[in-house]
PyMOL Python script that loads the backbone (N, CA, C, O; Angstrom):
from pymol import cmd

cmd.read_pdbstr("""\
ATOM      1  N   UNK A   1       5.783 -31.529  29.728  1.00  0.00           N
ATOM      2  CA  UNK A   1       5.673 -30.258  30.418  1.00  0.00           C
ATOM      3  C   UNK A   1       4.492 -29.487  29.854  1.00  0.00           C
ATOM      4  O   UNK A   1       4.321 -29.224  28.664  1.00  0.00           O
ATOM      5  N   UNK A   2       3.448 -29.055  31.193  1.00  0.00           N
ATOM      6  CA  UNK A   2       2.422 -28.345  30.355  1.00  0.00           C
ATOM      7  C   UNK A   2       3.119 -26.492  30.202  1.00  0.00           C
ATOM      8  O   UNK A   2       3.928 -26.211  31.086  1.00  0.00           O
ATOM      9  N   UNK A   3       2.967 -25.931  29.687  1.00  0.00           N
ATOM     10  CA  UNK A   3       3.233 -24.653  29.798  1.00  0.00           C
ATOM     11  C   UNK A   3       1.827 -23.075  29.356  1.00  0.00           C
ATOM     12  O   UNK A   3       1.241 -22.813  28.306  1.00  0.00           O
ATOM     13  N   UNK A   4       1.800 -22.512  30.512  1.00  0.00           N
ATOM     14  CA  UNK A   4       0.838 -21.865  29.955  1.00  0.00           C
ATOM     15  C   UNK A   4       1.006 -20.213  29.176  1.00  0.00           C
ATOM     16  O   UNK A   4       1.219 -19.346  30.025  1.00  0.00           O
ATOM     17  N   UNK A   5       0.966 -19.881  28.267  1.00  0.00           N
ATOM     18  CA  UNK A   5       1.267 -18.993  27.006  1.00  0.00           C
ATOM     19  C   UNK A   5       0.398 -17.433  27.089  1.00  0.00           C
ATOM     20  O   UNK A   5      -0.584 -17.190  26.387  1.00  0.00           O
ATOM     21  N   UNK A   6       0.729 -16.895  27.650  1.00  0.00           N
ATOM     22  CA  UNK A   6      -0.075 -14.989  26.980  1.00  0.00           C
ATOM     23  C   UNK A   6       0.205 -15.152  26.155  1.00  0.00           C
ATOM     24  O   UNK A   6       1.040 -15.933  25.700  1.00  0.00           O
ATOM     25  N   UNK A   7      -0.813 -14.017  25.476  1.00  0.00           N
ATOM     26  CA  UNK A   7      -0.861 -13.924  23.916  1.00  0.00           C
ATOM     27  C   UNK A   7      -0.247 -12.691  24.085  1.00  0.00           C
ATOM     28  O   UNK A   7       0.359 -12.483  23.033  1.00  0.00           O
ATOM     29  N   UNK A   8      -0.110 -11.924  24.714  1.00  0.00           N
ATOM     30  CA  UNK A   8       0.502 -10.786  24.963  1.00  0.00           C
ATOM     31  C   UNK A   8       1.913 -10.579  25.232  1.00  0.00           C
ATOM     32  O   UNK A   8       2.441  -9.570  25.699  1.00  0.00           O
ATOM     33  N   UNK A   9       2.581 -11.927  24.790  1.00  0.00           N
ATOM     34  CA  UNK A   9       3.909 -11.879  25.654  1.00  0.00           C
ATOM     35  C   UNK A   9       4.813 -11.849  24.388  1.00  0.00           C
ATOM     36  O   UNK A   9       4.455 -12.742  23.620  1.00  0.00           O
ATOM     37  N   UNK A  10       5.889 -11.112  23.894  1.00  0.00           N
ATOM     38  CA  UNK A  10       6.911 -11.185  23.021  1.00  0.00           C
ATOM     39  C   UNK A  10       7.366 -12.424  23.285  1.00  0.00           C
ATOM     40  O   UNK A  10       8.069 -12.779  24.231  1.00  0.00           O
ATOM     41  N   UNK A  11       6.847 -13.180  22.234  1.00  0.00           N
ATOM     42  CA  UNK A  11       7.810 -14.765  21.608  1.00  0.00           C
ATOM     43  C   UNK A  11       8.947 -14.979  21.962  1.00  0.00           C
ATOM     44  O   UNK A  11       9.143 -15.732  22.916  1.00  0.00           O
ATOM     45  N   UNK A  12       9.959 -14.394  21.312  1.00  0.00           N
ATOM     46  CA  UNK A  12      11.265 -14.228  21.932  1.00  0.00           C
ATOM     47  C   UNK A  12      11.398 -13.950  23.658  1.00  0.00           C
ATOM     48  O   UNK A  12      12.544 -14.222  24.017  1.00  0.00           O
ATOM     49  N   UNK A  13      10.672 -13.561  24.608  1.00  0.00           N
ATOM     50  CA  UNK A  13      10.877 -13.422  25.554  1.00  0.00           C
ATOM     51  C   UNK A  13      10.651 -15.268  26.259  1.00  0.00           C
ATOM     52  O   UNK A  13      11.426 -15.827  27.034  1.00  0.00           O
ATOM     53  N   UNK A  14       9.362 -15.846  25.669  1.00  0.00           N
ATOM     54  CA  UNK A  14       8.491 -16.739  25.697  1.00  0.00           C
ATOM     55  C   UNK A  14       9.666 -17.924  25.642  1.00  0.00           C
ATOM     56  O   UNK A  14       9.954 -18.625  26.612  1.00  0.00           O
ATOM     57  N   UNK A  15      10.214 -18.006  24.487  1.00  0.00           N
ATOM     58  CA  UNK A  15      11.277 -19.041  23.982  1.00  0.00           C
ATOM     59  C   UNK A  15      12.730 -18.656  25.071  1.00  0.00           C
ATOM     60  O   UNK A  15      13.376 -19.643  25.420  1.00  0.00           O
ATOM     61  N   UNK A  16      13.142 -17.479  25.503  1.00  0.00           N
ATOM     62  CA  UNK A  16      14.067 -17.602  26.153  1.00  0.00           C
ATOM     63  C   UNK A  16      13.845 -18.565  27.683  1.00  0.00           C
ATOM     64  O   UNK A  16      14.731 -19.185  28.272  1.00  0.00           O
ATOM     65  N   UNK A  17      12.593 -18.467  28.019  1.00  0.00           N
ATOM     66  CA  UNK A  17      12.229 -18.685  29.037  1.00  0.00           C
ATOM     67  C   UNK A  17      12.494 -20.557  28.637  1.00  0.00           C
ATOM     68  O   UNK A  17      13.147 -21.210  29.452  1.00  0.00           O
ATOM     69  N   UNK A  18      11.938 -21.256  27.374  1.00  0.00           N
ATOM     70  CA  UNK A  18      11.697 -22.315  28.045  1.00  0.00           C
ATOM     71  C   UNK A  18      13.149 -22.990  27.698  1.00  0.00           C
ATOM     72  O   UNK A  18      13.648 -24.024  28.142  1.00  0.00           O
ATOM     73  N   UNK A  19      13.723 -21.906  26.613  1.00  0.00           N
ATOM     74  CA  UNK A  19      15.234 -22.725  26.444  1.00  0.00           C
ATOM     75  C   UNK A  19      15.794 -22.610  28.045  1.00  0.00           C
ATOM     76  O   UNK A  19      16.536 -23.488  28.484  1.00  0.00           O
ATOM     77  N   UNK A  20      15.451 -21.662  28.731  1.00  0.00           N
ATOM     78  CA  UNK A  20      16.426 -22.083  30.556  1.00  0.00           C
ATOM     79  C   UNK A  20      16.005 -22.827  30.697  1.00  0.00           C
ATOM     80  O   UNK A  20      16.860 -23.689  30.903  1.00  0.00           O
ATOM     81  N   UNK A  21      14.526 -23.446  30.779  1.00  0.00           N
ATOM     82  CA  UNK A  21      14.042 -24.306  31.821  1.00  0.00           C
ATOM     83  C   UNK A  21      14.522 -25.410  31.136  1.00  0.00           C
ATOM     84  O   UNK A  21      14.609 -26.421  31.832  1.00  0.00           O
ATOM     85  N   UNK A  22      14.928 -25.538  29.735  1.00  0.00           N
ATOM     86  CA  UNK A  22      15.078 -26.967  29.200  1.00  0.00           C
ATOM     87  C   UNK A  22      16.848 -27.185  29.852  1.00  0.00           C
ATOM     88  O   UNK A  22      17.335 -28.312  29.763  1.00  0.00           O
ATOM     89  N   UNK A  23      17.765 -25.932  30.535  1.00  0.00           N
ATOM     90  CA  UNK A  23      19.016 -26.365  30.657  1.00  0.00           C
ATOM     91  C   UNK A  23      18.846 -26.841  31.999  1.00  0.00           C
ATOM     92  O   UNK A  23      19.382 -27.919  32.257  1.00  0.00           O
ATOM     93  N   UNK A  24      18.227 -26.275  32.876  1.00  0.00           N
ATOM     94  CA  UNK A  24      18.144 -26.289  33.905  1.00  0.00           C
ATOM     95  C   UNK A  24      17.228 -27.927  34.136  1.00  0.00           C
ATOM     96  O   UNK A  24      17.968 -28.680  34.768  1.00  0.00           O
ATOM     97  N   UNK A  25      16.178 -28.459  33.869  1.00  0.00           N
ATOM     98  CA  UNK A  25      15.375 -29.395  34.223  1.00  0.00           C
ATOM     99  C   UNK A  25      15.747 -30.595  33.491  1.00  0.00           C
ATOM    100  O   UNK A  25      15.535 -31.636  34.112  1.00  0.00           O
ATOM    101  N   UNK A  26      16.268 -30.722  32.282  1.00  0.00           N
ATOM    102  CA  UNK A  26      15.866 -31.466  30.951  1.00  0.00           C
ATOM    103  C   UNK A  26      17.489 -31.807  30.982  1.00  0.00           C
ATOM    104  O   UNK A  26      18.146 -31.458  30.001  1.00  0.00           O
ATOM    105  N   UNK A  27      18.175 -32.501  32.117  1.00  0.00           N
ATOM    106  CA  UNK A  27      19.504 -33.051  31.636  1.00  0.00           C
ATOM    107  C   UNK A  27      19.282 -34.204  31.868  1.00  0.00           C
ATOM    108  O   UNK A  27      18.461 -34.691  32.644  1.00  0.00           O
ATOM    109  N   UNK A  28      20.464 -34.989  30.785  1.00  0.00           N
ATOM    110  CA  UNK A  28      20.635 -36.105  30.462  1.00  0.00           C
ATOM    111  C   UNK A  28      20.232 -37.481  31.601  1.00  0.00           C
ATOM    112  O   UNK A  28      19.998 -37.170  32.769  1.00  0.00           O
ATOM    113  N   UNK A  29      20.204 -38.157  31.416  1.00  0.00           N
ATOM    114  CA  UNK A  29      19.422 -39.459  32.439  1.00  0.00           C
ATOM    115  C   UNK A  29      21.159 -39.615  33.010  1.00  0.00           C
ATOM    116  O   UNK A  29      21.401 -39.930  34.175  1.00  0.00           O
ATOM    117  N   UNK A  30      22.054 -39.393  32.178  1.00  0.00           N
ATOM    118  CA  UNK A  30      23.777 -39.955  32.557  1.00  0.00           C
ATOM    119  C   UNK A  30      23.759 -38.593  32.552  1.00  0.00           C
ATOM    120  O   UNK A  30      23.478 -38.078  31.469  1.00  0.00           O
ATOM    121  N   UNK A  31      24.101 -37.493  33.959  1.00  0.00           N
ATOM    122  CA  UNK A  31      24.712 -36.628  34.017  1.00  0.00           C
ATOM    123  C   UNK A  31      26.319 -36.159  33.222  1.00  0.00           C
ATOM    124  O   UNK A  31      26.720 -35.176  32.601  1.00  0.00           O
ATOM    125  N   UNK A  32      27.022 -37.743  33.749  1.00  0.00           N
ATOM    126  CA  UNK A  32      28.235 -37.506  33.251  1.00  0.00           C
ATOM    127  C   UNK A  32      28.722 -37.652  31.896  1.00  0.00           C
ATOM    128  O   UNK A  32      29.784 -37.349  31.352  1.00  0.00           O
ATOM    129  N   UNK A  33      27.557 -38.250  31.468  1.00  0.00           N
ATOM    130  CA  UNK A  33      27.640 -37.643  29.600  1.00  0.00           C
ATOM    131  C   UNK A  33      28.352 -36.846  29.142  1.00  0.00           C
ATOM    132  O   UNK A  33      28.305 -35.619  29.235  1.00  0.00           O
ATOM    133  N   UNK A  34      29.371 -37.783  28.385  1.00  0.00           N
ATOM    134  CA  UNK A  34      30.185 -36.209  27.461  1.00  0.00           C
ATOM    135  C   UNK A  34      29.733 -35.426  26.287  1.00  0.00           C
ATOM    136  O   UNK A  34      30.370 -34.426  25.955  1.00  0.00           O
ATOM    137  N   UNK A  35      28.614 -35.832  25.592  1.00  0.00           N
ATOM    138  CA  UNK A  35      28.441 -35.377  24.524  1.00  0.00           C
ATOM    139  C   UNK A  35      27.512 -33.890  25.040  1.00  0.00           C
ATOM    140  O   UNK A  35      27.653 -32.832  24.427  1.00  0.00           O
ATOM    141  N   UNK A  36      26.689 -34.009  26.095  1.00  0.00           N
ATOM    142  CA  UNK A  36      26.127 -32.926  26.784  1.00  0.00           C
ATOM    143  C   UNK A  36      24.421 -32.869  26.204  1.00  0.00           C
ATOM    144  O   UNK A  36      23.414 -32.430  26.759  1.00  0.00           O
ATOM    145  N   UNK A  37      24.522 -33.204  25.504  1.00  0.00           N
ATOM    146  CA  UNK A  37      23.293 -33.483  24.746  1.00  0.00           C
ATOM    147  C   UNK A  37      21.924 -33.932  25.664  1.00  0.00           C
ATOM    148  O   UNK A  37      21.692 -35.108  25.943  1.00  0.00           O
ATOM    149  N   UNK A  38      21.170 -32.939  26.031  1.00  0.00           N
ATOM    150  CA  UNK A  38      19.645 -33.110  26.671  1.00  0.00           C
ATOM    151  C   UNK A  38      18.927 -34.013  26.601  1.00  0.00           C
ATOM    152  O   UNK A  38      19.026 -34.563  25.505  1.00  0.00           O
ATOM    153  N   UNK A  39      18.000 -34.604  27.452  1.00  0.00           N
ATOM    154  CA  UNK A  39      17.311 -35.663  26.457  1.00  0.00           C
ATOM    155  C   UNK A  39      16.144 -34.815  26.241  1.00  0.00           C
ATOM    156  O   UNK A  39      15.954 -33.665  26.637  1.00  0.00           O
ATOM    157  N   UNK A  40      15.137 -35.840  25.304  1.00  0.00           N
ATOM    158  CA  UNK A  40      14.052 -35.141  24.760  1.00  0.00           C
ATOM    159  C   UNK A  40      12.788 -34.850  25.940  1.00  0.00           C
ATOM    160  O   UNK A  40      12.546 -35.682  26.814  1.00  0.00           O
ATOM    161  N   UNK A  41      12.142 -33.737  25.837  1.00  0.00           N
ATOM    162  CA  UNK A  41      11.326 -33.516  26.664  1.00  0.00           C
ATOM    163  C   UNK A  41       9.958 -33.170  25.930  1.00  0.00           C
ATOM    164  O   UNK A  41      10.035 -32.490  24.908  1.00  0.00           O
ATOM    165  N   UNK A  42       8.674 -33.603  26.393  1.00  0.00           N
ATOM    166  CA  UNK A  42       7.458 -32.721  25.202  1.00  0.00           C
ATOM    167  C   UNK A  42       7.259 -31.900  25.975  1.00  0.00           C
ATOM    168  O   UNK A  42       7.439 -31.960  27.191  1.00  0.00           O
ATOM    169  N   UNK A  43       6.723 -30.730  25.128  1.00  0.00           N
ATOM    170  CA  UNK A  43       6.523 -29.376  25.846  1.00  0.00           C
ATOM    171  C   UNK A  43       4.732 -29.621  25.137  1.00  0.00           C
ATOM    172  O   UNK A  43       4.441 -30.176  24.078  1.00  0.00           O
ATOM    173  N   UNK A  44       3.801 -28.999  26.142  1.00  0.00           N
ATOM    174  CA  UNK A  44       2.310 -29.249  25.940  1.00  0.00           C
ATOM    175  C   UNK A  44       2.324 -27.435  26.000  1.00  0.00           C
ATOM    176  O   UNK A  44       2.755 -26.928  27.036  1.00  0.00           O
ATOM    177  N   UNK A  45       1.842 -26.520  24.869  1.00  0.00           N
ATOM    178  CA  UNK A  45       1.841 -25.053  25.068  1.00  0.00           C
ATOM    179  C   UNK A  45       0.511 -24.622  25.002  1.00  0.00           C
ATOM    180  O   UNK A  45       0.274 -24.071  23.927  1.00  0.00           O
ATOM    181  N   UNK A  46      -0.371 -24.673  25.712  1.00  0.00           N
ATOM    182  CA  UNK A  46      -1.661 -24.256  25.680  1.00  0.00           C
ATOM    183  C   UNK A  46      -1.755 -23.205  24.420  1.00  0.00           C
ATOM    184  O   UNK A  46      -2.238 -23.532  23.336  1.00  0.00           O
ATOM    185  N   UNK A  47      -1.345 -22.189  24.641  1.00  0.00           N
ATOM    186  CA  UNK A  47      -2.355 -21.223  23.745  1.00  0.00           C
ATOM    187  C   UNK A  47      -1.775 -21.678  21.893  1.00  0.00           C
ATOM    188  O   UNK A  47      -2.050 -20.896  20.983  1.00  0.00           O
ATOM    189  N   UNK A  48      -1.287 -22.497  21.718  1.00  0.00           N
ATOM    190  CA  UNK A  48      -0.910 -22.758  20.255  1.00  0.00           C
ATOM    191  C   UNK A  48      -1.431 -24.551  20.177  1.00  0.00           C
ATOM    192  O   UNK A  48      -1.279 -25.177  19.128  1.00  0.00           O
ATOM    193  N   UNK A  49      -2.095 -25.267  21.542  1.00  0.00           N
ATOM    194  CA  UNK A  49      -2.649 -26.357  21.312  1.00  0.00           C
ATOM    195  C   UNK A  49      -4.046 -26.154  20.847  1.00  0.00           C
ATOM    196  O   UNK A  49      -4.379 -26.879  19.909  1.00  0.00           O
ATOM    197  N   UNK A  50      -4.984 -25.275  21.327  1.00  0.00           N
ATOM    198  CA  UNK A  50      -6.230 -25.134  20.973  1.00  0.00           C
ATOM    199  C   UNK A  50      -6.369 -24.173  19.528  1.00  0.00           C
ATOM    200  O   UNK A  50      -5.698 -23.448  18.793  1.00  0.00           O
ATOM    201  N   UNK A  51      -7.718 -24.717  19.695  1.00  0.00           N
ATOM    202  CA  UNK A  51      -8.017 -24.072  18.322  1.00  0.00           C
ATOM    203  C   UNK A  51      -8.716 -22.656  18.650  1.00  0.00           C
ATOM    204  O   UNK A  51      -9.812 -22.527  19.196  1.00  0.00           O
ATOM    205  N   UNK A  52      -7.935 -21.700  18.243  1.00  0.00           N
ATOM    206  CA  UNK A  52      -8.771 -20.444  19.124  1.00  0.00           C
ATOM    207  C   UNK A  52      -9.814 -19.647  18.348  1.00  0.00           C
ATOM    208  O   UNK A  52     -10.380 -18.620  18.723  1.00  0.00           O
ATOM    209  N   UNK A  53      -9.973 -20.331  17.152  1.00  0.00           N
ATOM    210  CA  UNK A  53     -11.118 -19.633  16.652  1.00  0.00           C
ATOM    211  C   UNK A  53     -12.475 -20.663  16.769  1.00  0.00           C
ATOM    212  O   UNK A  53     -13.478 -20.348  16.129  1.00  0.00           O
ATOM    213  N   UNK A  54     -12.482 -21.784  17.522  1.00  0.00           N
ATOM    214  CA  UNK A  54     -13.595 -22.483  18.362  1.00  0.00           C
ATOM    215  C   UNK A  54     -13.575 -22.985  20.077  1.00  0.00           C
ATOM    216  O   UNK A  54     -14.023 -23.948  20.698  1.00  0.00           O
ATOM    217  N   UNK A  55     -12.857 -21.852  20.392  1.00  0.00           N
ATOM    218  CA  UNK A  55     -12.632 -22.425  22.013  1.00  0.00           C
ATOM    219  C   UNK A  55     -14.163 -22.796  22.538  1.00  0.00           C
ATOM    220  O   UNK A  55     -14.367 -22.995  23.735  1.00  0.00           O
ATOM    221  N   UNK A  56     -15.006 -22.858  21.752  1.00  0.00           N
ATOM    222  CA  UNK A  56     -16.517 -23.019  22.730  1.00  0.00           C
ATOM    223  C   UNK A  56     -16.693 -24.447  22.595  1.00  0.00           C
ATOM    224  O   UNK A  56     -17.473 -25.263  23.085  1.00  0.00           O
ATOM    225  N   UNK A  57     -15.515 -24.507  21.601  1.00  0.00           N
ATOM    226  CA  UNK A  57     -15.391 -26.520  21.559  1.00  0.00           C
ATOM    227  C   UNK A  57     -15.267 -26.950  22.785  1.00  0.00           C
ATOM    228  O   UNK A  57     -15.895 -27.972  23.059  1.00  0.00           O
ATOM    229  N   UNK A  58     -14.491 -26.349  23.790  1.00  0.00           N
ATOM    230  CA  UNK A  58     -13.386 -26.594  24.717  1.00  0.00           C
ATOM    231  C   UNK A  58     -14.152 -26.246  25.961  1.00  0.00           C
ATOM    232  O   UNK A  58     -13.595 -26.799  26.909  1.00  0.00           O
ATOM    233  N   UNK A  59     -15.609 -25.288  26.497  1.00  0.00           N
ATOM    234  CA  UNK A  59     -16.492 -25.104  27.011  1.00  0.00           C
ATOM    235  C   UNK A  59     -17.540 -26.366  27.400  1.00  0.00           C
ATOM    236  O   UNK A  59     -18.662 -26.243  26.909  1.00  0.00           O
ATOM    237  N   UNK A  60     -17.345 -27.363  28.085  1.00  0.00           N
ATOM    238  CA  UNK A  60     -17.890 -28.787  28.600  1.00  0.00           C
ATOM    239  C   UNK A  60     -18.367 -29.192  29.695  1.00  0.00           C
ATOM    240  O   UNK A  60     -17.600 -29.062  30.649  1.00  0.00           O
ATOM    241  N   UNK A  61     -19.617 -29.752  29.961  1.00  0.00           N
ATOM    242  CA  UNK A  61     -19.829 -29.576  31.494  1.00  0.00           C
ATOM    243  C   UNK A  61     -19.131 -30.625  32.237  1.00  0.00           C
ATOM    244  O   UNK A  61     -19.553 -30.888  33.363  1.00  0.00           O
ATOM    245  N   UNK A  62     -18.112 -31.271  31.767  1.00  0.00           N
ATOM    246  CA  UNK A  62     -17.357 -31.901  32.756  1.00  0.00           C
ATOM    247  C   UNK A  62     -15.750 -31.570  32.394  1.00  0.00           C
ATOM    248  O   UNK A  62     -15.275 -32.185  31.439  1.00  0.00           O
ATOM    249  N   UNK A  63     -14.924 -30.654  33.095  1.00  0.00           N
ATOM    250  CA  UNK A  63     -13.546 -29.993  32.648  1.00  0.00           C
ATOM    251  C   UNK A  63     -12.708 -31.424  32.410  1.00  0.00           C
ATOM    252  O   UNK A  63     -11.639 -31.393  31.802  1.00  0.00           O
ATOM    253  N   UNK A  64     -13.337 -32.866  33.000  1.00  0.00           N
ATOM    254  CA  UNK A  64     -12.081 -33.578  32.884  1.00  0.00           C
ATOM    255  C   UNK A  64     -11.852 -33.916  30.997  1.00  0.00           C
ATOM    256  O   UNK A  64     -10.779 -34.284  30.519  1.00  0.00           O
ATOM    257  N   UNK A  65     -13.250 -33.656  30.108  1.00  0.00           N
ATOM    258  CA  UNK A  65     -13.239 -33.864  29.052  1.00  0.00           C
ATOM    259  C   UNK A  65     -12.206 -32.663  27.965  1.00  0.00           C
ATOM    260  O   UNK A  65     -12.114 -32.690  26.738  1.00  0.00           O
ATOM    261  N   UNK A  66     -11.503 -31.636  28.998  1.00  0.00           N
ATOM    262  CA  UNK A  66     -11.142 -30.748  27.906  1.00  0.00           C
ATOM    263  C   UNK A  66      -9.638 -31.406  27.959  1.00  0.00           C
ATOM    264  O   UNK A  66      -9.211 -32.291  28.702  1.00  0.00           O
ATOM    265  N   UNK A  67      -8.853 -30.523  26.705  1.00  0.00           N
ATOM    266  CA  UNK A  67      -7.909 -30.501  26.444  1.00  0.00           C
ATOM    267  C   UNK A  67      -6.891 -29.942  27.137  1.00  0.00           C
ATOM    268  O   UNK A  67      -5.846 -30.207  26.544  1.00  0.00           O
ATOM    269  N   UNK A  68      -6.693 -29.300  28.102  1.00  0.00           N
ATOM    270  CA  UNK A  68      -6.011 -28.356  28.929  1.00  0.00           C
ATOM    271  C   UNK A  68      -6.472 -29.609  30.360  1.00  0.00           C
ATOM    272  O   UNK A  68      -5.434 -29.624  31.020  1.00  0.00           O
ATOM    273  N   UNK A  69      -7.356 -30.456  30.974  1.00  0.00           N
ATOM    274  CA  UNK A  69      -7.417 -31.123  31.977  1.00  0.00           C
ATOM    275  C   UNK A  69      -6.062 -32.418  31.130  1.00  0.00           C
ATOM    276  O   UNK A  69      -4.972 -32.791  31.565  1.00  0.00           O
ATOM    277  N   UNK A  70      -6.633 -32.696  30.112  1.00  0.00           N
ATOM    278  CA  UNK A  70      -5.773 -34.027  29.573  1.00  0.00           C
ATOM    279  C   UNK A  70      -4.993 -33.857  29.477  1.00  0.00           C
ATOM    280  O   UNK A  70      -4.407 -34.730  30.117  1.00  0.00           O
ATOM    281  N   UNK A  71      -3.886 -32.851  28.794  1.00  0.00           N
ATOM    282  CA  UNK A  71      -2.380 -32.043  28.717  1.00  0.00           C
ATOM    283  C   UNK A  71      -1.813 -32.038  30.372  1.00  0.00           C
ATOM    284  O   UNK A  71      -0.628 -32.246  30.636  1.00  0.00           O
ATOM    285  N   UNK A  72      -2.830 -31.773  31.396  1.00  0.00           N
ATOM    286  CA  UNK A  72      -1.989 -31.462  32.672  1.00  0.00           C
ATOM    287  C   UNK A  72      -1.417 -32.666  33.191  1.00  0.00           C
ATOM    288  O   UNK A  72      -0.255 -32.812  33.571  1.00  0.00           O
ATOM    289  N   UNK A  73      -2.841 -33.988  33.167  1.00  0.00           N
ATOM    290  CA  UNK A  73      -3.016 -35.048  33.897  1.00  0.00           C
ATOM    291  C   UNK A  73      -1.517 -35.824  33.164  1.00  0.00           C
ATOM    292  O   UNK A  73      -0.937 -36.584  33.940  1.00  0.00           O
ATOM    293  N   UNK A  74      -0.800 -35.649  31.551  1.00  0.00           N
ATOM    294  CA  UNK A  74       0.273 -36.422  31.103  1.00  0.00           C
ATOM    295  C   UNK A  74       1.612 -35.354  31.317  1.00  0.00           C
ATOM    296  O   UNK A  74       2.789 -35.571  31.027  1.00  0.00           O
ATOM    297  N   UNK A  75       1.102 -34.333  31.827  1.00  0.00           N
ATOM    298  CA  UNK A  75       2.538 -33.550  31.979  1.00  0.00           C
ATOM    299  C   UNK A  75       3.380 -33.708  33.070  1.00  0.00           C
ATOM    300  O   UNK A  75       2.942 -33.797  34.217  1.00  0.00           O
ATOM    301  N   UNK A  76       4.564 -33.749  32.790  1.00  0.00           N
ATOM    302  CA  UNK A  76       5.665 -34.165  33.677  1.00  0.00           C
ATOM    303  C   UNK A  76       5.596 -32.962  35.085  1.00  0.00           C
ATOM    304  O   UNK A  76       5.797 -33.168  36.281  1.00  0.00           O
ATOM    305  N   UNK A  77       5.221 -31.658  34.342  1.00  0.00           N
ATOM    306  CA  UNK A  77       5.293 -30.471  35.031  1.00  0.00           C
ATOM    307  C   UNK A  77       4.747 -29.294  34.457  1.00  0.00           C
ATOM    308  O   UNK A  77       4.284 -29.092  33.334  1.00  0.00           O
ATOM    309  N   UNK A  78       4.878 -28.616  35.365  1.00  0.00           N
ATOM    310  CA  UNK A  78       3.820 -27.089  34.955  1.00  0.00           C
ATOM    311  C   UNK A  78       5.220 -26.306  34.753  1.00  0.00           C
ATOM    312  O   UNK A  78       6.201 -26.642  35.416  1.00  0.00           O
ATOM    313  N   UNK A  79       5.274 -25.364  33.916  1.00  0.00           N
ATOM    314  CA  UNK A  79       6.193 -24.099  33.621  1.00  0.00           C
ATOM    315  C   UNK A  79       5.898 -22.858  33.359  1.00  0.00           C
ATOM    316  O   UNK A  79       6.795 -22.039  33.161  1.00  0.00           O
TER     317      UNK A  79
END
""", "prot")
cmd.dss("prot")
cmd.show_as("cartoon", "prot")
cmd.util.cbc("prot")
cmd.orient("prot")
């Protein structure tokens, strides 16, 4: 899952958000599982993947070379 991050956004608001999406999207491959237990999902979080004190790293004249094109192209989904 790619997910994209304000820096402006209270954390705690941030994390409530993806613990729903993990109840809601992220169930078990055996629904009828008793243990209830999620399976694992990667979460891709843009603004804590880059390095933000060289984003001009990340400035390329072809976007398929950045990090944010490669994160989308393996993500299951956008959130």
């Amino acid at each position: 899952w790619f997910i994209s991050h304000w820096w402006g956004e209270v954390l705690q608001d941030f994390l409530k958000c993806v613990k729903r999406h993990v109840e809601l999207r992220c169930v078990p491959e055996d629904s009828d599982s008793e243990d209830g237990e999620l399976k694992e999902e990667p979460f891709w979080v843009c603004a804590h993947a880059n390095r933000q004190h060289s984003l001009a790293s990340e400035v390329v004249a072809d976007p398929r070379q950045t990090s944010f094109y490669k994160a989308l192209q393996l993500a299951k989904g956008v959130l």
